[in-house]
LOTORTI-417414 format. One record per residue (C-alpha): residue in one letter; x, y, z. Coordinates in nm, 2 decimals, always signed. Each point is the difference from the previous one (the first is absolute). Layout:
BEGIN
A/X/Y/Z
...
END
This chain:
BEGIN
X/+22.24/+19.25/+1.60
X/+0.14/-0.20/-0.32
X/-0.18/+0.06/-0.36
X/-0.03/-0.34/-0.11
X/-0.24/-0.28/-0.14
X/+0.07/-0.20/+0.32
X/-0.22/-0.38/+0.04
X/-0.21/-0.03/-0.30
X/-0.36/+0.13/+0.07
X/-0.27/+0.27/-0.14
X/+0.23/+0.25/-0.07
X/+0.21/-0.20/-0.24
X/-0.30/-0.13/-0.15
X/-0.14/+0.37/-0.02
X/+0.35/+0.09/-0.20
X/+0.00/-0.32/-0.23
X/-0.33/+0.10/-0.10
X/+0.08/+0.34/-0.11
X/+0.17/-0.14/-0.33
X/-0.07/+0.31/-0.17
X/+0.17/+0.24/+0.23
X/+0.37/+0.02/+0.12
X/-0.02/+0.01/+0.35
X/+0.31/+0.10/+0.19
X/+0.10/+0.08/+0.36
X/+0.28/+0.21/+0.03
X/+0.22/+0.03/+0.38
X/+0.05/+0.39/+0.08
X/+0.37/-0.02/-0.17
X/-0.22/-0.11/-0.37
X/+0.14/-0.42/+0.07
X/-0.27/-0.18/-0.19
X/-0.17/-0.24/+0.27
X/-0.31/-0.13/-0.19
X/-0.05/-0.10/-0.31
X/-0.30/-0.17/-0.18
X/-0.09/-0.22/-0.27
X/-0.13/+0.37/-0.18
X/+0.32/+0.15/+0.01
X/+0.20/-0.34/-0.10
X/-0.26/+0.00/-0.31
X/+0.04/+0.37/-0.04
X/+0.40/+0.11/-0.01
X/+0.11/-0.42/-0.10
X/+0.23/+0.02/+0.36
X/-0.09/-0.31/+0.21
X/-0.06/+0.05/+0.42
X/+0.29/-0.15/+0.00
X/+0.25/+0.26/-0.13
X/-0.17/+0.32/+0.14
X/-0.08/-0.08/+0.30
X/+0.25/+0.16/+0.21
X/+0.13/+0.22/-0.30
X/-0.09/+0.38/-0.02
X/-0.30/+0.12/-0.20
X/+0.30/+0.22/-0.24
X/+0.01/-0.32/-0.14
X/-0.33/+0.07/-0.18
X/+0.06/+0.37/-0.13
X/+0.21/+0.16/-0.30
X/+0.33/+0.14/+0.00
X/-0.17/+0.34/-0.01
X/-0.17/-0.05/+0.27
X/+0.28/-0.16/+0.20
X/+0.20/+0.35/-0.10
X/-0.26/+0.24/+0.18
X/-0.05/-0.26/+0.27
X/-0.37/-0.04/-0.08
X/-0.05/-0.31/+0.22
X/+0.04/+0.20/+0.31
X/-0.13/+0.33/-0.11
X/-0.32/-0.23/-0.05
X/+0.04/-0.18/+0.40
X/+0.02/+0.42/+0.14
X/-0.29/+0.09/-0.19
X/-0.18/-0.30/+0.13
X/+0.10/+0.05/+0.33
X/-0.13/+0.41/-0.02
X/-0.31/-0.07/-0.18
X/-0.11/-0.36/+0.13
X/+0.00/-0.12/-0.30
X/+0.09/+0.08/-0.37
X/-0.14/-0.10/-0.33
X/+0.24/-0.06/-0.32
X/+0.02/-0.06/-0.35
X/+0.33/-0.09/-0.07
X/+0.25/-0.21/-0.25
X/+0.19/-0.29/+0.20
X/+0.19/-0.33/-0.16
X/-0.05/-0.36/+0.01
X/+0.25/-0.24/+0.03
X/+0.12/-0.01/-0.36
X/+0.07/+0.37/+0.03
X/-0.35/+0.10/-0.23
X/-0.21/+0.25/+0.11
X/-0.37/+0.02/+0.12
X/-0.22/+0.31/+0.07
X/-0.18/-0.06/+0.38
X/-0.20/+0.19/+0.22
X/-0.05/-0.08/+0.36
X/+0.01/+0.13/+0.37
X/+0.27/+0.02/+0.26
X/-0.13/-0.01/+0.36
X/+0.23/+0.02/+0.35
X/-0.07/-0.28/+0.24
X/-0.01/+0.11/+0.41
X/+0.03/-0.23/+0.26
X/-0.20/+0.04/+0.30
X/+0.20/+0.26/+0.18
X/-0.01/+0.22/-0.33
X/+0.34/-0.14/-0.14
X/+0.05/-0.02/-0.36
X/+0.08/-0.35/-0.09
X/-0.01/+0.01/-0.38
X/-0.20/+0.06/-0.28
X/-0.29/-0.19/-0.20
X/+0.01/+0.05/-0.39
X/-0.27/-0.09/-0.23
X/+0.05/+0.00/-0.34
X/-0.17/-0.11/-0.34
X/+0.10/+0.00/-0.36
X/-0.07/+0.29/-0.15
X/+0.10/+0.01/-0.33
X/-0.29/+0.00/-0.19
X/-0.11/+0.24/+0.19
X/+0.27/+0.25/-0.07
X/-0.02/-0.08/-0.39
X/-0.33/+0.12/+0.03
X/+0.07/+0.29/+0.21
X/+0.26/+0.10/-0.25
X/-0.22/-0.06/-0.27
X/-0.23/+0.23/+0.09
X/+0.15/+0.20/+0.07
X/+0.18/+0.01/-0.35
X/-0.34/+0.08/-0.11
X/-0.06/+0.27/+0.22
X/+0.30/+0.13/-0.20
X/-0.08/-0.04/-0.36
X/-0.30/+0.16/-0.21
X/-0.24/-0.26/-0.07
X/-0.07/+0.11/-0.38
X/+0.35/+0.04/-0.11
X/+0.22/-0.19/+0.23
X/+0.19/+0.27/+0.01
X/+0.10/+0.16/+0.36
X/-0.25/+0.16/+0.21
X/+0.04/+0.38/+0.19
X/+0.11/-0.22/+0.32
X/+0.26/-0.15/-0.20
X/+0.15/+0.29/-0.13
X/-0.01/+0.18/+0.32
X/+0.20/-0.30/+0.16
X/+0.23/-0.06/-0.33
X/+0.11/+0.36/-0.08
X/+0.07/+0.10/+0.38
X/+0.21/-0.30/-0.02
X/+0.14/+0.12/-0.35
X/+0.11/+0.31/+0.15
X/+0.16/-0.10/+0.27
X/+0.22/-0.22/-0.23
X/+0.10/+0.30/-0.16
X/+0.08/+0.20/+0.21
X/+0.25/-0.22/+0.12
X/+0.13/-0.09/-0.33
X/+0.04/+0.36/-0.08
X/-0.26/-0.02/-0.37
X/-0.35/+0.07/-0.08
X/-0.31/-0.13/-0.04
X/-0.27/+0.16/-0.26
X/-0.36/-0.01/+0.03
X/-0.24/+0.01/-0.25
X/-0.38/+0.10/+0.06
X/-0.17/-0.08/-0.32
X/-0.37/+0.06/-0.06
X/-0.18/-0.11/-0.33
X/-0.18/+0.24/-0.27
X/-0.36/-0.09/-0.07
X/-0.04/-0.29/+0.17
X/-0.33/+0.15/+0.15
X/-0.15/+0.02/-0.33
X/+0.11/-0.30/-0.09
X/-0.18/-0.18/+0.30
X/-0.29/+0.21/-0.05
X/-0.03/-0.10/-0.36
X/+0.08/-0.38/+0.00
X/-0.12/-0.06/+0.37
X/+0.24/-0.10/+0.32
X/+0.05/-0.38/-0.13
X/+0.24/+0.16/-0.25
X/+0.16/+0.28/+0.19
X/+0.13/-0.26/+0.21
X/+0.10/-0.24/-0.31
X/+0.20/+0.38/-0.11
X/+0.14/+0.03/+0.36
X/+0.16/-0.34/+0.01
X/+0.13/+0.04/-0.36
X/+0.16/+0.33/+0.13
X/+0.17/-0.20/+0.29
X/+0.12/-0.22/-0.22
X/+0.19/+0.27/-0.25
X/+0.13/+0.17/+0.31
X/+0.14/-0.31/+0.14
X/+0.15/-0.05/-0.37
X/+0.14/+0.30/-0.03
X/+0.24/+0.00/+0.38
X/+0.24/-0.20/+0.11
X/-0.10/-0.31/+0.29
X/+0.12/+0.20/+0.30
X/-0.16/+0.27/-0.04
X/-0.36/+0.07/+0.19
X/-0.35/+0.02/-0.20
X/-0.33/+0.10/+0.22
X/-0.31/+0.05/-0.09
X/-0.14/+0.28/+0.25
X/-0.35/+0.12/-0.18
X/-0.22/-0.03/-0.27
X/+0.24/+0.04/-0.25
X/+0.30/+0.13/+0.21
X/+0.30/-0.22/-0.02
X/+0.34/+0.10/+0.18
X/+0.38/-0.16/-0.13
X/+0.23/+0.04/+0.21
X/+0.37/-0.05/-0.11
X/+0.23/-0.07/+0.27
X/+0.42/+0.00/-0.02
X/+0.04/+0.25/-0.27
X/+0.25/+0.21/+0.00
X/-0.07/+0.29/-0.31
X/-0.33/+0.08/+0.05
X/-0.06/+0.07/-0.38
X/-0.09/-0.36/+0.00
X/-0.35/+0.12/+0.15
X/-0.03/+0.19/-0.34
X/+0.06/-0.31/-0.23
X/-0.22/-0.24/+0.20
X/-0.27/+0.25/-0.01
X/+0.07/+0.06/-0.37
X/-0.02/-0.41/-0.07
X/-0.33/-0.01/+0.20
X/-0.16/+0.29/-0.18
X/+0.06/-0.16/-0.34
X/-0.13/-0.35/+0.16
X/-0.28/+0.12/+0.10
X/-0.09/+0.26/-0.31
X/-0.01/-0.36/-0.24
X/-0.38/-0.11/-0.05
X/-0.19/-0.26/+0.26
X/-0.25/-0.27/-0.14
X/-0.22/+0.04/+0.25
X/-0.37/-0.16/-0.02
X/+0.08/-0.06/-0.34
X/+0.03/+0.35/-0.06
X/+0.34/+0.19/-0.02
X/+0.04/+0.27/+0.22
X/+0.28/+0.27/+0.05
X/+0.10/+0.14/+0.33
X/+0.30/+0.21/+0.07
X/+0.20/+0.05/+0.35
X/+0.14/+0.29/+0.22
X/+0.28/-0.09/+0.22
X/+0.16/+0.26/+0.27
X/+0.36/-0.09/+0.11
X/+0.15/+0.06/+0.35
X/+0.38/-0.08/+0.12
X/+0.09/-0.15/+0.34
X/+0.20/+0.21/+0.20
X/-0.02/+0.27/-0.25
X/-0.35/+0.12/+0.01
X/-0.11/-0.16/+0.34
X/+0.11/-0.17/+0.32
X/-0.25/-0.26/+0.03
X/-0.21/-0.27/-0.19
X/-0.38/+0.22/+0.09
X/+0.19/+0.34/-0.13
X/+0.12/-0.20/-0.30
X/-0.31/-0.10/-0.10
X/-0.17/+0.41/+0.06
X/+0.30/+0.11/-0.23
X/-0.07/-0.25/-0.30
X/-0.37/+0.06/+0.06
X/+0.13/+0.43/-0.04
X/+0.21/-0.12/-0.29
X/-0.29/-0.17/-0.15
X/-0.25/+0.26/+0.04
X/+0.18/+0.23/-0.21
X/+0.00/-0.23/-0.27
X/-0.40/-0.05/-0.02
X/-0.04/+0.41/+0.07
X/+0.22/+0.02/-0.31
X/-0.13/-0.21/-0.28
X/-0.01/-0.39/+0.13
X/+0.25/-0.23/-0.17
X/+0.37/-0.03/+0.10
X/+0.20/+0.03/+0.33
X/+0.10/+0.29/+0.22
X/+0.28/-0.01/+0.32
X/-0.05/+0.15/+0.27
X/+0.16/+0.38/+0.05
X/-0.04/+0.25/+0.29
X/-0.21/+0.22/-0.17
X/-0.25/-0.26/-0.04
X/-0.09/-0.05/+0.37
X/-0.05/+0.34/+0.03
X/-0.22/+0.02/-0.29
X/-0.12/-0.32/+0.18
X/-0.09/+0.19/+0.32
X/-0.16/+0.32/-0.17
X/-0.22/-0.25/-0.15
X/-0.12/-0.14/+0.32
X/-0.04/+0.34/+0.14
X/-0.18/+0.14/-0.31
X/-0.24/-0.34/+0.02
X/-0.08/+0.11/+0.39
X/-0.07/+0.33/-0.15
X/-0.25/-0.13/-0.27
X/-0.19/-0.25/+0.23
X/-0.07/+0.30/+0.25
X/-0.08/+0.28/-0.31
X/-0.31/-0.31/-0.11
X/-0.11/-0.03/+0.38
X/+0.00/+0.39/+0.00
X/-0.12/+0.05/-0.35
X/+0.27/+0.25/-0.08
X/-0.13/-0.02/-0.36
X/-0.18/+0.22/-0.21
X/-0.08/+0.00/-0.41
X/+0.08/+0.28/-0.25
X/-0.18/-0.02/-0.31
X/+0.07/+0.07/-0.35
X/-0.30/+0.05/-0.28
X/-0.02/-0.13/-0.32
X/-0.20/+0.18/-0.30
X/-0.23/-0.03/-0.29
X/+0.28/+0.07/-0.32
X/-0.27/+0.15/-0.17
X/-0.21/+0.15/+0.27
X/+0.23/+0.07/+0.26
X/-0.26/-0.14/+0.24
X/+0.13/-0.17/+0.32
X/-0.08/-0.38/-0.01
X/+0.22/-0.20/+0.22
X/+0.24/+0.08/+0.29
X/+0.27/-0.17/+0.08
X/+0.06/-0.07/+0.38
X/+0.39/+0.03/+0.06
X/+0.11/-0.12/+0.40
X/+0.22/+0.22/+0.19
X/+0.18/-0.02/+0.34
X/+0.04/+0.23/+0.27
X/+0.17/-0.19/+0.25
X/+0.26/+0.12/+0.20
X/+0.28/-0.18/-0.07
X/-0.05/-0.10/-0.35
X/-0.04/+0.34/-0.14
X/+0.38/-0.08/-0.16
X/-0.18/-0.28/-0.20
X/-0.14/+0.01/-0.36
X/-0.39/-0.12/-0.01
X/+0.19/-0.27/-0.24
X/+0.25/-0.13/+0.31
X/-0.32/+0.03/+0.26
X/-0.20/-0.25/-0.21
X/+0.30/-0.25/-0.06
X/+0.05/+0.06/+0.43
X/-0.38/-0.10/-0.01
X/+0.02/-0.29/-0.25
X/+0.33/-0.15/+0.22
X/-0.19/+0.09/+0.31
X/-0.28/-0.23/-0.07
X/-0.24/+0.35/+0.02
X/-0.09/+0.08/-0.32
X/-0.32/-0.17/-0.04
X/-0.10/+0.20/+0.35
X/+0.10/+0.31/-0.16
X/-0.20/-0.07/-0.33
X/-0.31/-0.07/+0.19
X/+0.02/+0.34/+0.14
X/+0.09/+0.15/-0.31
X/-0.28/-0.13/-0.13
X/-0.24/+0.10/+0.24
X/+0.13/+0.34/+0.04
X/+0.00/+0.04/-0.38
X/-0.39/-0.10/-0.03
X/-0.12/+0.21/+0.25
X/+0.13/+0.27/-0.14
X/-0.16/-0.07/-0.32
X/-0.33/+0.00/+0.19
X/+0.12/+0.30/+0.15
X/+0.00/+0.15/-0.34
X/-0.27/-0.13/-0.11
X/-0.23/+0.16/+0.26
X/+0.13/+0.30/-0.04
X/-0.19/+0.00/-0.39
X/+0.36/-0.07/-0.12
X/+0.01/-0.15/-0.36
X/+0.03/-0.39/+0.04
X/+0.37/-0.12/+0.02
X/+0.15/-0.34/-0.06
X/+0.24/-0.02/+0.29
X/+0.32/-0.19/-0.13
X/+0.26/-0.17/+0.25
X/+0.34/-0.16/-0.10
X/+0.05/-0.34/+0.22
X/+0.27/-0.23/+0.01
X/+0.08/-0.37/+0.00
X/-0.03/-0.02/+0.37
X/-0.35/+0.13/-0.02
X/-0.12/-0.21/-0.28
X/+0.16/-0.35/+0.15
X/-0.28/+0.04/+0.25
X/-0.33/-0.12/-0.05
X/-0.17/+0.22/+0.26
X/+0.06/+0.25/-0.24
X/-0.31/-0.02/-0.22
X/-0.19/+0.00/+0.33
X/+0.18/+0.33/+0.13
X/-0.11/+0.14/-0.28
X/-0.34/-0.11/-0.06
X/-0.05/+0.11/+0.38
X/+0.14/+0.39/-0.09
X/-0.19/+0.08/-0.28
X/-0.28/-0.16/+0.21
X/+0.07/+0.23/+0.29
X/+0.07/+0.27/-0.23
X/-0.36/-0.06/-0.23
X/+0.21/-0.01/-0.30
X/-0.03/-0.23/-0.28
X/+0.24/-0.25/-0.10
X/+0.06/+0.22/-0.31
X/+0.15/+0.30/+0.19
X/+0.27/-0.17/+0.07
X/+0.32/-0.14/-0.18
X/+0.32/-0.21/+0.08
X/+0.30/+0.12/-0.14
X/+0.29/-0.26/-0.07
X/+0.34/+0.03/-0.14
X/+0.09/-0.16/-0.30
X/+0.31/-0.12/+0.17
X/-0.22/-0.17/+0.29
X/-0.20/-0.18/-0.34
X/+0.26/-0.13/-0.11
X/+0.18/-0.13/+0.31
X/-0.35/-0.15/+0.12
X/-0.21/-0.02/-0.28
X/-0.13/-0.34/+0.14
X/-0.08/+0.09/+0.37
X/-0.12/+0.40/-0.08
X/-0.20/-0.07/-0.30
X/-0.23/-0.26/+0.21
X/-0.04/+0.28/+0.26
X/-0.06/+0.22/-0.31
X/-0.25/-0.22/-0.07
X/-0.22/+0.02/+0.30
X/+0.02/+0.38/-0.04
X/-0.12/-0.02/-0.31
X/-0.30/-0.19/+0.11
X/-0.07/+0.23/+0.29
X/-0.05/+0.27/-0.33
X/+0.30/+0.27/+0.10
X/+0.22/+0.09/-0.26
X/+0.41/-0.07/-0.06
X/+0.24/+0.21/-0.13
X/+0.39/-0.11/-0.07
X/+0.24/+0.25/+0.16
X/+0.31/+0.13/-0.12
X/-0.04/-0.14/-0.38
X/+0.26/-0.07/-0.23
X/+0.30/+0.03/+0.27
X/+0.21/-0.30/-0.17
X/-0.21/-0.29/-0.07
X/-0.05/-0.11/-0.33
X/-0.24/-0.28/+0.08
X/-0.40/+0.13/-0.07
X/-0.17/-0.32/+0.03
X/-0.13/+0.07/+0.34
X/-0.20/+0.27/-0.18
X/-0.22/-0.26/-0.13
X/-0.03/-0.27/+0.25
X/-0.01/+0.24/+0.32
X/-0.33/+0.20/+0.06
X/+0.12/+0.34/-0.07
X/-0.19/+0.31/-0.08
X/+0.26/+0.28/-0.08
X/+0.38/+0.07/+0.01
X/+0.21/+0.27/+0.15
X/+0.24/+0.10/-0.24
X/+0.34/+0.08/+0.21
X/+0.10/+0.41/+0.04
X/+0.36/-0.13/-0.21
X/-0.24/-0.03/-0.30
X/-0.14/+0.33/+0.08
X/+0.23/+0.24/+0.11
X/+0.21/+0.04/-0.35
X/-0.31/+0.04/-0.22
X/-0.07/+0.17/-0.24
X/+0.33/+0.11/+0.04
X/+0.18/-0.30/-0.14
X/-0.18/-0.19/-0.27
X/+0.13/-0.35/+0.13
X/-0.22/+0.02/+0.30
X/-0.28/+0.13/-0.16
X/+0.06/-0.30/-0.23
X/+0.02/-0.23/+0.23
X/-0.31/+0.18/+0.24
X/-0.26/-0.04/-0.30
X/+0.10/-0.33/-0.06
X/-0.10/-0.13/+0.34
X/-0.31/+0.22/-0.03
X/-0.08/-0.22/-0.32
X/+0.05/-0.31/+0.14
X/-0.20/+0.06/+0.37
X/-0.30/+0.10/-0.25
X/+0.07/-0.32/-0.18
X/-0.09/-0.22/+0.27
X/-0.29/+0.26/+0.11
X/+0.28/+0.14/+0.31
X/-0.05/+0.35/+0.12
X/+0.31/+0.20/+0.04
X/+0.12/+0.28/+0.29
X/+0.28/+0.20/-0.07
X/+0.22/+0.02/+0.33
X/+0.23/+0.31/+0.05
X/-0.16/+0.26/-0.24
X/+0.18/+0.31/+0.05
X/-0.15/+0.28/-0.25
X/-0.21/+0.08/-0.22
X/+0.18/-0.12/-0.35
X/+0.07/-0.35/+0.18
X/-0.42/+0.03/+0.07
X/-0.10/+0.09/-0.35
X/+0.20/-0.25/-0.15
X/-0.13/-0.27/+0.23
X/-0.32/+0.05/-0.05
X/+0.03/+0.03/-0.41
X/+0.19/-0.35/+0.05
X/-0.33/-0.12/+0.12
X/+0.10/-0.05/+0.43
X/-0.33/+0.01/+0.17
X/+0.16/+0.13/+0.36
X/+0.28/+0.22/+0.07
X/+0.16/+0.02/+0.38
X/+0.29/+0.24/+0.12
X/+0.11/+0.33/+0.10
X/-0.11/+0.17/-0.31
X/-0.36/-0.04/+0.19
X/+0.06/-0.08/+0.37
X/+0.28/-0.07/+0.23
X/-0.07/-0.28/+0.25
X/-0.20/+0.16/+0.27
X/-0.17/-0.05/+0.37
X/-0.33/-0.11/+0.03
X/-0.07/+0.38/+0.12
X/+0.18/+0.16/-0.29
X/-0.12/-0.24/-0.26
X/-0.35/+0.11/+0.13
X/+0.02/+0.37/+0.00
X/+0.25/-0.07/-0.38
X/-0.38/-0.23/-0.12
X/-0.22/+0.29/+0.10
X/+0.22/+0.26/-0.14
X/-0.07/-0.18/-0.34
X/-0.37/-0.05/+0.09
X/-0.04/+0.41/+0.04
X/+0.16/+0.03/-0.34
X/-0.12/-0.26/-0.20
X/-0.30/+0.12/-0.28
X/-0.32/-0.07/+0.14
END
């Protein structure tokens, strides 16, 4: 059976018609027996002059090399047909992008005779195809790379190097404050902030190397063919100082900082995903430390790294388990020695994170994301002991409880405590907040609004650990605070050395001034009692009265004092 047009009839009309499509009909050996208008149109070669020519005559040299014409005829011939997108070449040797389908032709006793291909332009559609997806690559707000992109890129990076013998350096760079700077001027401008970041970073590299944006405000640079990893160090060090300079955000100029941590390809990993774990180690250390600067990855760290997890695992099941409990230290009347308030001091009993200061446990909390579980315990806990106390005819005590950042970013925390004292039948007025007068200063705007609300629910505030550095009191008038507690390094050198005593007074006087009450924290005798007191501090607190105690022993301690006290 011969595959050709034959006596002009249907089936030449049927292939005219098709102007859009190439339609070709192939012999079994790939001889090109039909050819329409479609194809003429399509790759400029007339009927004429490929008629009886091989179908190479319509693929690239590349393809000619790996003998992609017949690799195509097999798989037709196995599958029954095949579908293609592929680059082939017009007559003037340009290119066009085509997709079509190659089918085997059987005569009637099963024979294969040839092969029918169908194809159309296809261009258009590729440029689209591509396009997208470009833009399943790149982050939409920066233009900079996307994860997918940087997965693809940096495995490709690495493989360079490896055979070029050098190094490539990652950077994992997370910003400083951004959260309360999109909190504070809304999300239009923490995305105006993120694309001027992109734009530094870009600024600040050369062209070949890679820029992703992977999170929020996580960024990853990627430096690929270096050969002294020090350059890591000075990038890092030129993108630290970009970034550090003032944005005009909103109208309103704004200062952020950035921590980068630095990995080395092959020296820290062997891969692109272990790469990115060891920068992210690298970079952990840096915001554990003090935020700000750059830090490469070193052994140690990993392991650090992976003590960390483990000590996380440990925390999440000590919450579900409530391995928790509160010791409490009293603090007394200067002049009548009376018990007024107790402060309620959380402990953790653990196994497994015995080895850990109560200090480290609440920074594994904050990290964790579980501190603002553990304050809501701590707060219920704390109350119903008051009410404990109080039904056993014990004097009423203000019950005073430290919380952190973490605790007083959340909003539900007004409610948890409204619902304790409610649970507890206390009044608002048994309980106070305690604050650091470093956490004032580092979020005076976000803390002093929760402040706020605490003040309106009528519980009292007291600023922790005063005097430790800062020179800055304005927060003492603006904030709504009702005493201080003057820091045991004021205390524990008077009367002793008359600098401190000096110095104690003076912050006496100016508490009074703005109508503060004061606690003395870490009173240790008598003299260092008597002279407090004469200076004029309402409360004193410390071993001199009470070491910090269980709820058990700082009952049977409360009624020891009971059986003595005058009636």
């Amino acid at each position: 059976m011969e595959l050709t047009r034959g006596a002009p009839g249907l089936l030449d009309a049927i292939l005219d018609s098709l102007s859009d499509y190439a339609v070709i009909v192939l012999d079994h050996l790939g001889v090109i027996c039909i050819w329409n208008v479609g194809a003429q149109r399509m790759f400029q070669f007339t009927e004429a002059e490929m008629v009886g020519k091989s179908i190479d005559a319509l693929y690239t040299s590349q393809d000619l090399i790996v003998a992609a014409p017949q690799q195509e005829r097999d798989g037709a011939g196995k599958a029954g047909r095949i579908l293609d997108l592929q680059c082939l070449r017009r007559k003037d040797s340009s290119t066009l992008w085509t997709e079509g389908t190659l089918t085997p032709i059987h005569g009637p006793g099963g024979d294969l005779l040839g092969y029918l291909k169908i194809i159309r332009d296809a261009t258009n559609r590729k440029r689209d195809r591509d396009e997208m997806q470009q833009l399943a690559r790149v982050d939409p707000l920066t233009g900079l790379s996307n994860r997918i992109a940087l997965s693809e890129r940096l495995h490709q990076m690495t493989e360079m190097a490896a055979r070029q013998g050098k190094s490539v350096v990652v950077q994992m760079l997370d910003l400083d404050h951004y959260k309360s700077i999109n909190d504070q001027l809304g999300h239009a401008a923490g995305d105006e902030l993120l694309q001027q970041v992109a734009r530094r970073i870009t600024a600040a590299v050369r062209e070949v190397d890679l820029i992703a944006r992977v999170g929020g405000d996580e960024f990853v640079i990627v430096l690929p063919d270096v050969r002294d990893p020090a350059v890591g160090g000075r990038v890092a060090e030129q993108i630290v100082a970009s970034l550090s300079e003032p944005f005009l955000i909103a109208g309103s100029e704004v200062q952020i900082g950035a921590s980068i941590g630095i990995s080395v390809y092959p020296r820290d990993a062997r891969g692109p995903a272990e790469l990115l774990r060891m920068a992210d180690v690298a970079l952990y250390k840096v915001k554990a430390e003090s935020r700000g600067g750059y830090h490469y990855f070193a052994k140690q760290l990993d392991d650090r790294a992976h003590q960390h997890g483990r000590e996380q695992r440990l925390l999440r099941r000590a919450v579900d388990e409530r391995a928790f409990l509160l010791y409490y230290q009293p603090q007394v009347d200067s002049t009548s020695e009376q018990v007024v308030a107790m402060e309620a001091l959380l402990r953790c009993n653990a196994p497994g994170l015995a080895h850990l200061s109560i200090e480290e446990v609440l920074s594994l909390a904050v990290s964790s994301g579980l501190m603002r579980e553990i304050g809501a315990w701590t707060v219920g806990e704390a109350c119903a002991q008051t009410r404990r106390w109080r039904d056993m005819d014990i004097h009423p005590l203000r019950i005073c409880i430290n919380m952190c950042a973490a605790e007083l970013s959340d909003p539900r925390i007004i409610r948890h405590v409204a619902d304790a004292l409610s649970a507890a039948r206390l009044a608002p007025s048994d309980f106070e907040i305690e604050v650091t007068e470093r956490q004032l200063l580092e979020d005076s705007r976000e803390t002093g609004s929760i402040l706020d609300a605490f003040r309106s629910l009528g519980t009292s505030i007291a600023i922790d650990d005063f005097g430790t550095g800062y020179s800055s009191l304005s927060y003492l008038t603006t904030l709504p605070v009702d005493r201080i507690k003057l820091d045991r390094s004021f205390v524990q050198h008077i009367p002793a050395v008359s600098r401190g005593c000096a110095i104690a007074r003076a912050i006496v006087a100016l508490a009074h001034t703005l109508d503060l009450e004061v606690v003395a924290e870490g009173v240790e005798s008598a003299e260092q009692a008597r002279f407090l007191e004469e200076s004029g501090c309402e409360m004193l607190q410390g071993y001199h009265y009470c070491r910090p105690l269980s709820a058990g022993a700082m009952t049977q301690w409360l009624e020891r004092r009971r059986s003595l006290a005058p009636h």
